[in-house]
C-alpha positions as a Markdown table, in Angstrom:
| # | Residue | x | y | z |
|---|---|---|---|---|
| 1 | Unk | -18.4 | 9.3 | 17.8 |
| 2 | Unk | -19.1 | 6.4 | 15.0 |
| 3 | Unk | -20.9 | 3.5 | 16.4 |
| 4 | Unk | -19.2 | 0.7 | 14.4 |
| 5 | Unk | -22.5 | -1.4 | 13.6 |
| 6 | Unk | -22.7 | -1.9 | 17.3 |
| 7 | Unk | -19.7 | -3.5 | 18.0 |
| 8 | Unk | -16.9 | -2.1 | 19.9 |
| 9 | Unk | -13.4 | -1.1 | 18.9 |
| 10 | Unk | -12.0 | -4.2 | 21.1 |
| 11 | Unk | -14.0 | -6.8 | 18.3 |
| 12 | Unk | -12.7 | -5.0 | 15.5 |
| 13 | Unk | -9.1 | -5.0 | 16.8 |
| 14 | Unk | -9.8 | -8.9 | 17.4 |
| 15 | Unk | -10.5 | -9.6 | 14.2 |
| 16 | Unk | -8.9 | -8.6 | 10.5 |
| 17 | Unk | -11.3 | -5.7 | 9.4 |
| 18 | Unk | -11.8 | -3.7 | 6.0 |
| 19 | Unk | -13.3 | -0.4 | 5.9 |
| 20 | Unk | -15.4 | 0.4 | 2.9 |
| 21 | Unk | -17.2 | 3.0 | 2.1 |
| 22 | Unk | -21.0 | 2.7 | 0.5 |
| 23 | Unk | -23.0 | 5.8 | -0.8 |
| 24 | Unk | -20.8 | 8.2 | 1.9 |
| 25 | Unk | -21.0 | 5.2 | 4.9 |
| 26 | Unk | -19.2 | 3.4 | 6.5 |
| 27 | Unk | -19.4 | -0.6 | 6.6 |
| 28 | Unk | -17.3 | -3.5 | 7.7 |
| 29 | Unk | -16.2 | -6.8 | 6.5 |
| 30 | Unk | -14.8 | -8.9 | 9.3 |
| 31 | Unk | -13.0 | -12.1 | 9.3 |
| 32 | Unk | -11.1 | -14.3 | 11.8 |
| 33 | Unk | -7.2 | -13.6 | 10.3 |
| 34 | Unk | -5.9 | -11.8 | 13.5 |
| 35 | Unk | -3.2 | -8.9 | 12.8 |
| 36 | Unk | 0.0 | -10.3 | 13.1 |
| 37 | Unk | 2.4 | -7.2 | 11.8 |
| 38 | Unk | 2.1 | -3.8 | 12.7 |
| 39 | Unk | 4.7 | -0.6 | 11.9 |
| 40 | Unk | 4.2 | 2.7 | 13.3 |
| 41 | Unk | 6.8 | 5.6 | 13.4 |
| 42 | Unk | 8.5 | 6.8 | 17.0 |
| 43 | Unk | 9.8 | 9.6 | 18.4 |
| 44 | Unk | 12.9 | 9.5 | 20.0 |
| 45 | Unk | 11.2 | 9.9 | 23.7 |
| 46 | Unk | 8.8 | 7.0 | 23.0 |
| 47 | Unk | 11.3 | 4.8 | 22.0 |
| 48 | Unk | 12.9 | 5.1 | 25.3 |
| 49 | Unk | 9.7 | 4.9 | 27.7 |
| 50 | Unk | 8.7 | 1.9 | 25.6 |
| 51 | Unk | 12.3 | 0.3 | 26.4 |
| 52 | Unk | 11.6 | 0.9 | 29.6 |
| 53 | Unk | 7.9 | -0.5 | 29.4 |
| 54 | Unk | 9.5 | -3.6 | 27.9 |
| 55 | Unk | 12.3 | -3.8 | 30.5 |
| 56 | Unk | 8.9 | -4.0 | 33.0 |
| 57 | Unk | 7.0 | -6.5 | 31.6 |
| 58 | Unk | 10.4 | -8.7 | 31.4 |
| 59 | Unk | 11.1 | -9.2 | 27.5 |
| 60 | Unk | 14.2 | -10.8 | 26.1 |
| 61 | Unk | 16.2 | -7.8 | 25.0 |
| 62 | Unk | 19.0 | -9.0 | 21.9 |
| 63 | Unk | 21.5 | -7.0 | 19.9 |
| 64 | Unk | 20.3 | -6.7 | 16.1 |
| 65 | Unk | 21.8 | -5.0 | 13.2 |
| 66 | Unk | 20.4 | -1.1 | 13.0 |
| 67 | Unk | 18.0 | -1.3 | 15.6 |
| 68 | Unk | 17.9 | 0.7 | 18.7 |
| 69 | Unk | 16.6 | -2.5 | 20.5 |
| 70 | Unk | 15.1 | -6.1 | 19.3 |
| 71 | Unk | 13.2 | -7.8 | 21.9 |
| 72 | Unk | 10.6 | -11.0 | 22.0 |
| 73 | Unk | 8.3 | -12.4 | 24.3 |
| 74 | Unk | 6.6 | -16.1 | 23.7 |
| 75 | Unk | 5.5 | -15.5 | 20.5 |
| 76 | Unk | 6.1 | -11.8 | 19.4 |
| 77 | Unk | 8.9 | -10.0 | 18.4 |
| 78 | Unk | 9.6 | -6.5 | 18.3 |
| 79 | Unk | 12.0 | -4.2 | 16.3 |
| 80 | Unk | 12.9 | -0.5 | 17.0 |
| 81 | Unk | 15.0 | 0.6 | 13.9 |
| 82 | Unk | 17.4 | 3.7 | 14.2 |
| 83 | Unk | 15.9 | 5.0 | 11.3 |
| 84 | Unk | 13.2 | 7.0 | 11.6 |
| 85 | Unk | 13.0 | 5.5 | 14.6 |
| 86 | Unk | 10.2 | 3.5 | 13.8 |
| 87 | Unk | 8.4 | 0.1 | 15.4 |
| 88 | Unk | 7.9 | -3.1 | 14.0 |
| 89 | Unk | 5.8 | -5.8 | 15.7 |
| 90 | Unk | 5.7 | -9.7 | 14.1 |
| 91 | Unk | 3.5 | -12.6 | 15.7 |
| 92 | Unk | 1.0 | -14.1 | 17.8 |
| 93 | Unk | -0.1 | -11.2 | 20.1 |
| 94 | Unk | 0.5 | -8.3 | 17.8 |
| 95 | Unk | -3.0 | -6.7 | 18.5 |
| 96 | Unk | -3.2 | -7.1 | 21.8 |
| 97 | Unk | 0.0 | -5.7 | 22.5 |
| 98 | Unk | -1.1 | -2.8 | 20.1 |
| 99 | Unk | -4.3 | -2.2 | 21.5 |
| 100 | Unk | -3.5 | -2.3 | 25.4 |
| 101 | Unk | 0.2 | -1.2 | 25.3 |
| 102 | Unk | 1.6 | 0.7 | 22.3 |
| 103 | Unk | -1.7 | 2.9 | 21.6 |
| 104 | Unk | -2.5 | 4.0 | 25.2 |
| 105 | Unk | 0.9 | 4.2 | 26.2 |
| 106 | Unk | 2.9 | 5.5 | 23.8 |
| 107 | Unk | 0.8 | 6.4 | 20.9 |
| 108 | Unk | -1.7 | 8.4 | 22.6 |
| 109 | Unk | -3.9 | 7.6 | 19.7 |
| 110 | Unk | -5.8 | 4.6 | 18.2 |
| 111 | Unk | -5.2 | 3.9 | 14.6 |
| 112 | Unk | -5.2 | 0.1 | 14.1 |
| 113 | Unk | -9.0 | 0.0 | 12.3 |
| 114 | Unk | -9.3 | 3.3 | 11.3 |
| 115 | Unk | -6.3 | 3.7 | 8.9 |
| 116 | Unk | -8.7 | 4.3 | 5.8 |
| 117 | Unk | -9.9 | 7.2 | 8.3 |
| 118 | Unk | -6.4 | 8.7 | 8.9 |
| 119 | Unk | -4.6 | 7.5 | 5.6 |
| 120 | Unk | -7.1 | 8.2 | 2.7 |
| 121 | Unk | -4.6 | 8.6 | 0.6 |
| 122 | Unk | -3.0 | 4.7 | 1.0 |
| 123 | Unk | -6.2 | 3.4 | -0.1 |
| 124 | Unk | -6.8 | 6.3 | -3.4 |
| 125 | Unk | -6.2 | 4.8 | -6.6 |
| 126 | Unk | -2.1 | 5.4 | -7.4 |
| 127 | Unk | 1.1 | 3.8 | -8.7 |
| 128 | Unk | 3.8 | 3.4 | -6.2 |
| 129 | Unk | 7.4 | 3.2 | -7.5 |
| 130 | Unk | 10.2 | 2.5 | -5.9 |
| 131 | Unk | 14.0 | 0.9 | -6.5 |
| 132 | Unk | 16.6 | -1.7 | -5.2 |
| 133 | Unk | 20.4 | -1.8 | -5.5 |
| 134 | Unk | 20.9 | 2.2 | -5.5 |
| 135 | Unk | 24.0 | 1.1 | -2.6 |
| 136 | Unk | 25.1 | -1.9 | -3.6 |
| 137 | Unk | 28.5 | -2.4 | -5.8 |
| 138 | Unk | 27.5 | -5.8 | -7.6 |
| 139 | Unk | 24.5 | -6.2 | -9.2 |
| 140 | Unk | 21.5 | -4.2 | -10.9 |
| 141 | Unk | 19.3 | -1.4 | -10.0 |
| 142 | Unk | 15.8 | -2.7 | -10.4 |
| 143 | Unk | 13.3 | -0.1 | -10.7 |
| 144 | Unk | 9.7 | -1.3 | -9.9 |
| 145 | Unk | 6.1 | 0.3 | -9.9 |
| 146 | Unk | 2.6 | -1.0 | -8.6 |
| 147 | Unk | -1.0 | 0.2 | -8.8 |
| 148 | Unk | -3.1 | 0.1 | -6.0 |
| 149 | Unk | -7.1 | 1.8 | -5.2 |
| 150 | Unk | -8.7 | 0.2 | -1.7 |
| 151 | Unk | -9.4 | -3.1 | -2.7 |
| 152 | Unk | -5.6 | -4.0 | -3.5 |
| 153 | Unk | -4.1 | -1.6 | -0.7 |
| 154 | Unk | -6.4 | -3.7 | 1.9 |
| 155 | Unk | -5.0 | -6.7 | 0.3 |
| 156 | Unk | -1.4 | -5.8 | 0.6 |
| 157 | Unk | -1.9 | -4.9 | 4.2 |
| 158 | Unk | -3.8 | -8.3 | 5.5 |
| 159 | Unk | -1.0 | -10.4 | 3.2 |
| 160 | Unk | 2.1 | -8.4 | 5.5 |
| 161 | Unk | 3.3 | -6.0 | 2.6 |
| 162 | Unk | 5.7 | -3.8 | 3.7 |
| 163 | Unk | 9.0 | -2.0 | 3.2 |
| 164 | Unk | 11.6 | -4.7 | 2.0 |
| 165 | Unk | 14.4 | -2.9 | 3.9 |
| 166 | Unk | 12.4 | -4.2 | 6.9 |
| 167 | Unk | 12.1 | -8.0 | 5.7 |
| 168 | Unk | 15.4 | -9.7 | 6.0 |
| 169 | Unk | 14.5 | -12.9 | 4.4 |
| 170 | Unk | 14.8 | -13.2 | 1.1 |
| 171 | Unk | 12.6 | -16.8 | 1.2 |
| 172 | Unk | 10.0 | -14.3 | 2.4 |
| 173 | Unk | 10.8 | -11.2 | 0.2 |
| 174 | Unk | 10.2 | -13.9 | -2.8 |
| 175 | Unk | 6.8 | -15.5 | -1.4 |
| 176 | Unk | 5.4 | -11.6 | -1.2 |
| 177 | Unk | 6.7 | -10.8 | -4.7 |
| 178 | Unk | 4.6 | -14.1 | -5.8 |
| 179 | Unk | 1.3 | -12.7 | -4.1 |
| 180 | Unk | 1.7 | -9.4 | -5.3 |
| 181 | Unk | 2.3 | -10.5 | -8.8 |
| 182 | Unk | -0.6 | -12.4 | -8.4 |
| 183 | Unk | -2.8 | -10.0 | -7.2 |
| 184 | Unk | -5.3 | -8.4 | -9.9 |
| 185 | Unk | -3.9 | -4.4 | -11.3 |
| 186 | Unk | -0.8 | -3.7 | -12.8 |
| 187 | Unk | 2.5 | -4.1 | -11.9 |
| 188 | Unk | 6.0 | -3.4 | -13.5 |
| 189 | Unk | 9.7 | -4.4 | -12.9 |
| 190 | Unk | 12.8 | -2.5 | -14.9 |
| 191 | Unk | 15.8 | -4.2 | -14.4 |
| 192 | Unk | 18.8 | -2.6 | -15.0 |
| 193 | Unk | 21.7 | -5.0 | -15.4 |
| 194 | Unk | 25.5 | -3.5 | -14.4 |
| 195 | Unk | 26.8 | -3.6 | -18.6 |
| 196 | Unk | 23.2 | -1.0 | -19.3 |
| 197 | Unk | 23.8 | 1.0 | -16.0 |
| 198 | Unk | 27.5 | 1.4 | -16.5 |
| 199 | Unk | 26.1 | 3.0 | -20.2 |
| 200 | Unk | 23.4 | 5.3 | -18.9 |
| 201 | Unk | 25.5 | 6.7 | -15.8 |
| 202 | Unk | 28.1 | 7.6 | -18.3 |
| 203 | Unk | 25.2 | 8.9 | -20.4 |
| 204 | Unk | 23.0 | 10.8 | -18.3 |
| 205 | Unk | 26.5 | 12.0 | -16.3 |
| 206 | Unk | 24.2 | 11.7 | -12.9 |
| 207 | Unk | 22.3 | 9.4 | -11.1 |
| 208 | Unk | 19.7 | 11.3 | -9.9 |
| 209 | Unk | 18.8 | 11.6 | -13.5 |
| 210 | Unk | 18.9 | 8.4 | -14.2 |
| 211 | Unk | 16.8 | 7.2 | -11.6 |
| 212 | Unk | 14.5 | 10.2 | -13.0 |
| 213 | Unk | 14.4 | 8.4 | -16.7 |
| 214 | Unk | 13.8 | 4.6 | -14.9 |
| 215 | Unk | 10.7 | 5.7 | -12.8 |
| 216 | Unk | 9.2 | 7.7 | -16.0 |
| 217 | Unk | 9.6 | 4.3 | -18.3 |
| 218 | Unk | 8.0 | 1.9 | -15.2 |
| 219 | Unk | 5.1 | 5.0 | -14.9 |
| 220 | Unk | 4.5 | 5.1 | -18.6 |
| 221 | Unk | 4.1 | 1.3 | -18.7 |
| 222 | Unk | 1.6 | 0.9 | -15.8 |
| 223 | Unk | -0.7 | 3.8 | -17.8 |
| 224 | Unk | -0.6 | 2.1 | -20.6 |
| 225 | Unk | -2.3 | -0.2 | -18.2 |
| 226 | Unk | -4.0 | 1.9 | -16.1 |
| 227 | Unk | -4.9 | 5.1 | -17.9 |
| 228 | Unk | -7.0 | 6.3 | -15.6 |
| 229 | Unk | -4.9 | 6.4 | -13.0 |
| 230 | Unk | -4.0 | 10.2 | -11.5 |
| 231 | Unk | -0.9 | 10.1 | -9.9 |
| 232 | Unk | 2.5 | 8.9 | -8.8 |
| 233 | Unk | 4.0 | 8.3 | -5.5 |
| 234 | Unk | 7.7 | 7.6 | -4.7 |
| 235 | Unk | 10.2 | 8.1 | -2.0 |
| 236 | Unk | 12.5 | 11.3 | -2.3 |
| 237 | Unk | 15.4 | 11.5 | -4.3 |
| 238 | Unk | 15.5 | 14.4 | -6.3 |
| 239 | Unk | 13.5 | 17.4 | -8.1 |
| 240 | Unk | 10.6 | 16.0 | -9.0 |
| 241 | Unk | 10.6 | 17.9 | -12.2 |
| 242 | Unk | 13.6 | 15.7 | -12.9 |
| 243 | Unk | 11.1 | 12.8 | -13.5 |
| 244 | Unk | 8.1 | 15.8 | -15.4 |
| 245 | Unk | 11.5 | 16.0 | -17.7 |
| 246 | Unk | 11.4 | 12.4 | -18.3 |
| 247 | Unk | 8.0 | 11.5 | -18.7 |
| 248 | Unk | 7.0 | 11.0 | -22.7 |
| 249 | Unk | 3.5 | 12.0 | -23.5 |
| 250 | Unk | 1.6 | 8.8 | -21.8 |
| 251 | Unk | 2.6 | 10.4 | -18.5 |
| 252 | Unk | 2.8 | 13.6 | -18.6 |
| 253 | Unk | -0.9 | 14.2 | -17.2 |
| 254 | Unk | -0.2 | 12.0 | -14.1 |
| 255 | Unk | 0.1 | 14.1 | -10.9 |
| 256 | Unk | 3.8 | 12.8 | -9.5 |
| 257 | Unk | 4.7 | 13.1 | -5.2 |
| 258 | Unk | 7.5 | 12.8 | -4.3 |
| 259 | Unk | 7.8 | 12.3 | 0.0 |
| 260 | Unk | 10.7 | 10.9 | 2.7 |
| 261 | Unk | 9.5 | 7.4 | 3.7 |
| 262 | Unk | 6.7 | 6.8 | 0.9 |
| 263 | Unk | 7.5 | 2.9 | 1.9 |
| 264 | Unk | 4.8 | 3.6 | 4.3 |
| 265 | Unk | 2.3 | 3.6 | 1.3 |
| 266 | Unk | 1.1 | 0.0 | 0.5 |
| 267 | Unk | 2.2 | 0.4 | -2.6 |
| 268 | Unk | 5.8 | 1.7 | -2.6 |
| 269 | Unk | 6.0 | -0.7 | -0.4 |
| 270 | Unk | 4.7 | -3.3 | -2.7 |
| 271 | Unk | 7.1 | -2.0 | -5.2 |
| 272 | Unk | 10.1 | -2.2 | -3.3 |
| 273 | Unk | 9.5 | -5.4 | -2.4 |
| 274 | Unk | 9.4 | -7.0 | -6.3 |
| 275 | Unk | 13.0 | -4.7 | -7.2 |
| 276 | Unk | 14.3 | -6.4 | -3.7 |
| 277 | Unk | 13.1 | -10.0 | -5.3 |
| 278 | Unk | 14.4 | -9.0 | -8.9 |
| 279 | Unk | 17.8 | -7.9 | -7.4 |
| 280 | Unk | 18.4 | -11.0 | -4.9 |
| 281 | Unk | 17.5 | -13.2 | -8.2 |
| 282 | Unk | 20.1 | -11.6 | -10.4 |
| 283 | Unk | 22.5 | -11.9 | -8.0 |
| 284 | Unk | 21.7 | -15.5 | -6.5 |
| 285 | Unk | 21.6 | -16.5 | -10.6 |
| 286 | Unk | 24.7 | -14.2 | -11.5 |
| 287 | Unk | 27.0 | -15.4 | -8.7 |
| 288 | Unk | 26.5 | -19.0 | -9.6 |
| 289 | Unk | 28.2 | -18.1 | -13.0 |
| 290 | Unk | 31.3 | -16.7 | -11.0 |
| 291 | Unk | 31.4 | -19.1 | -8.3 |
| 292 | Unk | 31.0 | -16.3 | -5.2 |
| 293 | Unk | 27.8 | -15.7 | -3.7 |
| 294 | Unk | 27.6 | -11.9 | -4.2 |
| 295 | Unk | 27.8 | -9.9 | -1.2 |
| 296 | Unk | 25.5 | -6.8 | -0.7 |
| 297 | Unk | 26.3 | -3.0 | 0.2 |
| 298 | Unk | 29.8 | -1.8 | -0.8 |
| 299 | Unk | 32.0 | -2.7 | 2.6 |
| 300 | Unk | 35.5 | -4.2 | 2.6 |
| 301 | Unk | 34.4 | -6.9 | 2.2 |
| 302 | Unk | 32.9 | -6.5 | -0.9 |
| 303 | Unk | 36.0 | -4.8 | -2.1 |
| 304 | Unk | 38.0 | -7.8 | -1.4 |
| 305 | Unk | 35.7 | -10.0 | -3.7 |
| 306 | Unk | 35.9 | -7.7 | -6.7 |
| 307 | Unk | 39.5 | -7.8 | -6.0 |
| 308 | Unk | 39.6 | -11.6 | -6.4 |
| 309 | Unk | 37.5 | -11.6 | -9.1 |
| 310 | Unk | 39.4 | -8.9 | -11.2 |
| 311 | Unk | 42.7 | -10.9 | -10.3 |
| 312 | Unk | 41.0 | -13.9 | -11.8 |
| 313 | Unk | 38.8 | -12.5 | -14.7 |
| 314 | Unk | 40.3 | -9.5 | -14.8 |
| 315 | Unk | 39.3 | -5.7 | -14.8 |
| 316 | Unk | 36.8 | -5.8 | -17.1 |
| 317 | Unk | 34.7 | -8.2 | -15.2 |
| 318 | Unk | 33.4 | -5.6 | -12.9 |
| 319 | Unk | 31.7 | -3.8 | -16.1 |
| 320 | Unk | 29.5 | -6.9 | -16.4 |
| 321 | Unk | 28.8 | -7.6 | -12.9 |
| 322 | Unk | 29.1 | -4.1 | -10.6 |
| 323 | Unk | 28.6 | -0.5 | -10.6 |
| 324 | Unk | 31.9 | 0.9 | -11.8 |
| 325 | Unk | 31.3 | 4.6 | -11.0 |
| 326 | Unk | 31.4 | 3.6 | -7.7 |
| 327 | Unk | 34.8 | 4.4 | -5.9 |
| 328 | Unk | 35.6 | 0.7 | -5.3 |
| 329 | Unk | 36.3 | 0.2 | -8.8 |
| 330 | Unk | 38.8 | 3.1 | -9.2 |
| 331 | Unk | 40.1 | 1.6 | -5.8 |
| 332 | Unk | 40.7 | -1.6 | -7.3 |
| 333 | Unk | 41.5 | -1.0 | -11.1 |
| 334 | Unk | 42.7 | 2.6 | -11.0 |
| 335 | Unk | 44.1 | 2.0 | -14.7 |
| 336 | Unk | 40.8 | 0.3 | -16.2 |
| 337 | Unk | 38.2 | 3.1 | -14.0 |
| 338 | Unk | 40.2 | 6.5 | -13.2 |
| 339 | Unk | 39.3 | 7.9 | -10.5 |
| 340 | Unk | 37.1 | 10.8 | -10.9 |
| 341 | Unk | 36.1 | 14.4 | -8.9 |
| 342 | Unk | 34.2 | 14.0 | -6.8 |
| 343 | Unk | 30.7 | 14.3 | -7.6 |
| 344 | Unk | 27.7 | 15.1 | -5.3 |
| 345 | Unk | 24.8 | 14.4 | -7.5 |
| 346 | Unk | 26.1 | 10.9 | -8.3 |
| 347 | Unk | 25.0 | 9.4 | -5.0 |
């Protein structure tokens, strides 16, 4: 067992701590910020007993969007999302509740403190990449990337980085695009507006490779920043060697992962948050010119607007301002987009 300078885990987990790490030991730097996010995955089992932990200690339970349950008490709220599942805890109380409910009762395990200890890799120097606007029929698809070693990744943790999927406001998606921008390393944003994309999906004939030749340009950019830096990390979409392929000669020493919820990494995470901010702009800015505020995803909804805008503009609109490969077109404008076989490597 460590002896952390001689204070106990209950001071560290009452107060924002950064591990470093000085000639092979360990020190601390402490300061007063408490911890006022925390995400952890669940299994499907602790997800229930913590319902039911919840239930006890009488919390406000309310329906929300793709969450197995959203509940608050005074000051903290907390999210279980269907996917993965996984927990997210916001506000006054977060550690506590983290430290005397979630990690002895659920968890089994203490992390909050130690995650330089059981997440090395978070903290290793690395570009994160990651995209926004794969799903959504208007709009781009933004393609960013972010470097990271400890000092930023600790950063990026104390400022609430995290997976933009998991931020619903775009007031706030837009603040932590600022302070990531304006945090010393390198970053990158490729946006790729509907009249390019339309071009390069007919070009490359698949998506998957065309995600492949966006994250090889935003990796070749950040080393041309940050030679040194020796490898890649990006959520899974495809063969990796898909994005070797791409790579031009700047990148083709980087070592490239490729894992199912890289968001986790601070800096996927930091990356998917400045494609969200690029992709809400663009479409905040480009629905103006058309009068609609552009709605997100590809629902009926959705489908309706295009409708009334091809009615008004007509079909040729949607090459400037959605993804026409995309069924809805073909669906709408059958004689300006055909529709075509389908075709599994497209989504």
């Amino acid at each position: 067992m460590v002896r952390l300078q001689g204070k106990s885990r209950a001071f560290f987990l009452n107060h924002s701590v950064t591990l470093r790490r000085n000639f092979g030991l360990l020190s601390f730097i402490v300061t007063d910020k408490p911890l006022t996010l925390y995400t952890s995955p669940l299994t499907a089992p602790q997800a229930a007993k913590l319902k039911s932990i919840l239930v006890e200690q009488d919390w406000q339970f309310t329906p929300k969007p793709y969450t197995l349950f959203y509940a608050q008490k005074n000051k903290l709220t907390l999210a279980v999302y269907e996917k993965g599942p996984k927990i997210v805890l916001q506000g006054k109380g977060t550690q506590e509740f983290v430290q005397f409910t979630l990690e002895p009762e659920i968890l089994g395990e203490a992390k909050l403190g130690y995650e330089e200890i059981h997440n090395p890799e978070r903290f290793s120097p690395h570009f994160g990449i990651d995209e926004s606007g794969k799903g959504d029929f208007f709009g781009p698809l933004v393609i960013a990337g972010v470097y990271v070693d400890a000092g930023t990744a600790r950063h990026f943790m104390e400022i609430g980085v995290q997976d933009s999927k998991n931020i619903k406001s775009d007031k706030k998606i837009r603040d932590l695009a600022t302070a990531i921008r304006n945090t010393p390393g390198a970053v990158k944003v490729l946006p790729i507006t509907p009249p390019k994309y339309n071009q390069l999906v007919a070009s490359f004939g698949n998506l998957n490779k065309l995600l492949a030749w966006g994250h090889a340009r935003v990796i070749e950019d950040l080393l041309a920043i940050r030679p040194e830096c020796p490898r890649a990390l990006s959520d899974q979409f495809a063969n990796p060697r898909l994005i070797e392929r791409a790579l031009m000669e700047k990148g083709r020493g980087i070592v490239l992962e490729q894992r199912t919820k890289a968001e986790s990494d601070p800096a996927v995470a930091a990356a998917s948050i400045l494609a969200r901010a690029a992709f809400i702009d663009w479409m905040d800015k480009t629905g103006r010119e058309y009068g609609k505020a552009f709605l997100r995803g590809a629902s009926g909804q959705v489908k309706q607007m295009a409708t009334d805008l091809v009615n008004v503009h007509g079909p040729e609109v949607l090459r400037q301002i959605a993804k026409t490969h995309f069924k809805t077109a073909s669906e709408i404008a059958p004689g300006t987009y055909p529709p075509k076989p389908e075709n599994p490597n497209l989504f």
